[in-house]
N, C-alpha and C positions, 0 to 999 in steps of 0.2 A: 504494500500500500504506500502511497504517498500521500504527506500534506500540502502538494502543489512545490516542495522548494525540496524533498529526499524524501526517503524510503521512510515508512512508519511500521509500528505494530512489530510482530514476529517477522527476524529475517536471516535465514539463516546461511553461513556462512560454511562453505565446502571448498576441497581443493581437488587438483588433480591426480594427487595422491600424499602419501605423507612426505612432512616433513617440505612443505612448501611455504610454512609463516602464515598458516594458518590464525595462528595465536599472534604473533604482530600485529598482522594485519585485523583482526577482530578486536584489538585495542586502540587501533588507530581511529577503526570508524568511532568507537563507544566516544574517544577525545576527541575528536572533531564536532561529533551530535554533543556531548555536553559542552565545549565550547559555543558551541550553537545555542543551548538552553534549554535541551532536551532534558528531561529525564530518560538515564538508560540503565538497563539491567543485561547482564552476561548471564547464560545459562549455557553450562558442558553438561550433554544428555548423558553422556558416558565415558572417564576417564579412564585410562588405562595405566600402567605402567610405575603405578602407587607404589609398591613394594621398594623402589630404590631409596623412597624419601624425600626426594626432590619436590618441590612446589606443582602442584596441578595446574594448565592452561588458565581457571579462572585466579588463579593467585599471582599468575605473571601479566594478567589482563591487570587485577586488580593493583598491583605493586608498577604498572605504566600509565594506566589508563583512570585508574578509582570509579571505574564505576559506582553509580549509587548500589545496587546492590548485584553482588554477585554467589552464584549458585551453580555446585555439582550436583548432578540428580545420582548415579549412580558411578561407585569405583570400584575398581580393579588393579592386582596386583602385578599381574603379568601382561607383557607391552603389548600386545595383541590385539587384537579385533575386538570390538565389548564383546560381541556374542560369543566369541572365541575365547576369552578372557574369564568369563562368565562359567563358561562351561569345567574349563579347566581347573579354577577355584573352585569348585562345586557353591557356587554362589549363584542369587537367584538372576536373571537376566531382566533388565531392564523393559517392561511392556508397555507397548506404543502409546495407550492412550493414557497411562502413568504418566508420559513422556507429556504428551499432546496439555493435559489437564493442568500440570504446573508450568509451561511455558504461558498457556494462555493467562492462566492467575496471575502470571507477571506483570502480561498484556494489558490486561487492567489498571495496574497500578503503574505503568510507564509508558512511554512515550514510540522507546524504539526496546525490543528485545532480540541481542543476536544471540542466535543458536549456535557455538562451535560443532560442528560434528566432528569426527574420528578419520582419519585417512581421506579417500575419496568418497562422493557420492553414493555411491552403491555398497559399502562396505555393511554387514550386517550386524546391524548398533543392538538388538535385542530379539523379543519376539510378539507377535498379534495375540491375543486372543486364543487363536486359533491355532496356535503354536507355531506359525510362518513366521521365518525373521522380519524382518525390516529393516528399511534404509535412512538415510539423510532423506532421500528423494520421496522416501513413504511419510515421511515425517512433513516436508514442505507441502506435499499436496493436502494432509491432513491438515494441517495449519491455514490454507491457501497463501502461503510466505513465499515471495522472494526469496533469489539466493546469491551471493556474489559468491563468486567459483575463483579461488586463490592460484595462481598458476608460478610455474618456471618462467623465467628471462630467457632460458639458454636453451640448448637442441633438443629438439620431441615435443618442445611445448605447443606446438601449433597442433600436433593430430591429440594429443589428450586432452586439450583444451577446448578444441570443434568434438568429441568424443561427448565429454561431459556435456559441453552444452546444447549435441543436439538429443541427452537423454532428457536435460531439462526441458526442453521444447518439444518433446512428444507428451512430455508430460502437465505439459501448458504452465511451466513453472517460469515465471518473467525471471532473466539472471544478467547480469554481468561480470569483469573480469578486474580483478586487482594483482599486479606482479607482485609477489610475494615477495621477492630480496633482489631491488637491480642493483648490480655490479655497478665498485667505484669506478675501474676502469674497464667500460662497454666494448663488448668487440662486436666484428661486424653483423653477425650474427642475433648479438641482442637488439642491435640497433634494425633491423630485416623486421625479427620479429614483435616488436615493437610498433610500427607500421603496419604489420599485419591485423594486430588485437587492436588496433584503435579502433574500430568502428562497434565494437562493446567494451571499453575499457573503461572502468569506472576511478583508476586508480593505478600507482605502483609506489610501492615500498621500498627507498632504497637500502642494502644489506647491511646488517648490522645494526639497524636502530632497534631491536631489541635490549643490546649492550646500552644506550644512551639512558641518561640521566634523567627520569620523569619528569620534571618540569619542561628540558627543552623538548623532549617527544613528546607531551601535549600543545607546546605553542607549536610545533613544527609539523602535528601529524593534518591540520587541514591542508596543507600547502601539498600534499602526494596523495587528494582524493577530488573527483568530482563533487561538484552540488548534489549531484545523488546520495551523496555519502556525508553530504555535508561539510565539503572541502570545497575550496579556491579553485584549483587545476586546471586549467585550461590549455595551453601550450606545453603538449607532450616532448617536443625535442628543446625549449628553453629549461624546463623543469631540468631533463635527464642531464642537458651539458653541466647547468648549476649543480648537480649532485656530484657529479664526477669528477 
């Protein structure tokens, strides 16, 4: 949904696979929408990977971005697939309309809610009712949400990128695309595919602002998002040269 000026309500936030800044980039938008005057809440349907000890996706949102309020729905110990994750722990799995019921109660009480999901779109995060798993993508059309689809900079990102996005669009899921970490020093190749994703680019991230200091990564994260997102961004090759 949009209020005329970016995205509203549940929106949920997928990549092309793991390990693309997924989590940056899901903190960049929450700091630019509460720079905006949003109220925003962070929800991870299903964390994985608890067992090292390390801080969860919403606690690295939370420690750049502060969302007003942030929320795990379900964890796991082993780095795996939730439902894989799930299984393994002999722990209960995560079920969709569990999922669906406290995203929406967020929805309520806030402005923008983004959904981290787990790996790629179609990874299977729990199970139905019915005992069928489900997706990121079972989860969006349940919700009718939006999705912005976190991609690579560098080689392969264009077929897993048109991949994702034409399962979003069978799925009548509206989406676009944020570069997950662009390179300080671009080669020609980023620069190619960069060109390519503009015509749904909503965004890019340059590498390494995870590492940066919360203050400057909230004045700095509207300036690497469209107005969709609640960013400035408008000239994709003056942004990229300035970063680099």
């Amino acid at each position: 949904m949009s209020n005329g000026n970016g995205w509203t309500g549940p929106v949920l936030v997928t990549g092309t696979d793991t390990e693309v800044g997924k989590t940056v980039v899901t903190a960049a938008i929450a700091a630019a929408a509460q720079a905006a005057g949003l109220r925003v809440a962070v929800v991870k349907p299903g964390q994985t990977g608890t067992a090292t000890g390390e801080p969860g996706d919403v606690d690295s949102v939370s420690r750049l971005a502060a969302p007003l309020t942030g929320r795990t729905l379900a964890s796991y110990p082993d780095p795996l697939a939730p439902l894989a994750a799930a299984r393994v722990a002999e722990l209960e799995p995560l079920e969709l309309y569990t999922a669906v019921d406290a995203i929406r109660e967020e929805a309520d009480k806030h402005d923008l809610v983004l959904v981290e999901g787990a790996g790629g779109l179609l990874v299977p995060m729990g199970l139905r009712p019915s005992g069928e798993p489900w997706t990121v993508a079972d989860l969006a059309v349940s919700l009718g949400a939006p999705a912005v689809v976190v991609a690579r900079a560098g080689l392969g990102t264009l077929n897993h990128t048109a991949l994702t996005l034409e399962a979003l669009e069978r799925r009548a899921i509206p989406a676009g695309v944020v570069i997950g970490a662009w390179p300080g020093e671009p080669e020609l190749v980023h620069w190619l595919n960069l060109s390519d994703l503009v015509p749904n680019l909503l965004g890019a991230v340059p590498m390494g602002a995870g590492g940066m200091d919360p203050g400057v990564f909230r004045r700095s994260a509207p300036g690497w998002l469209t107005p969709a997102l609640y960013g400035v961004l408008d000239d994709w090759r003056a942004w990229a040269e300035e970063i680099s």
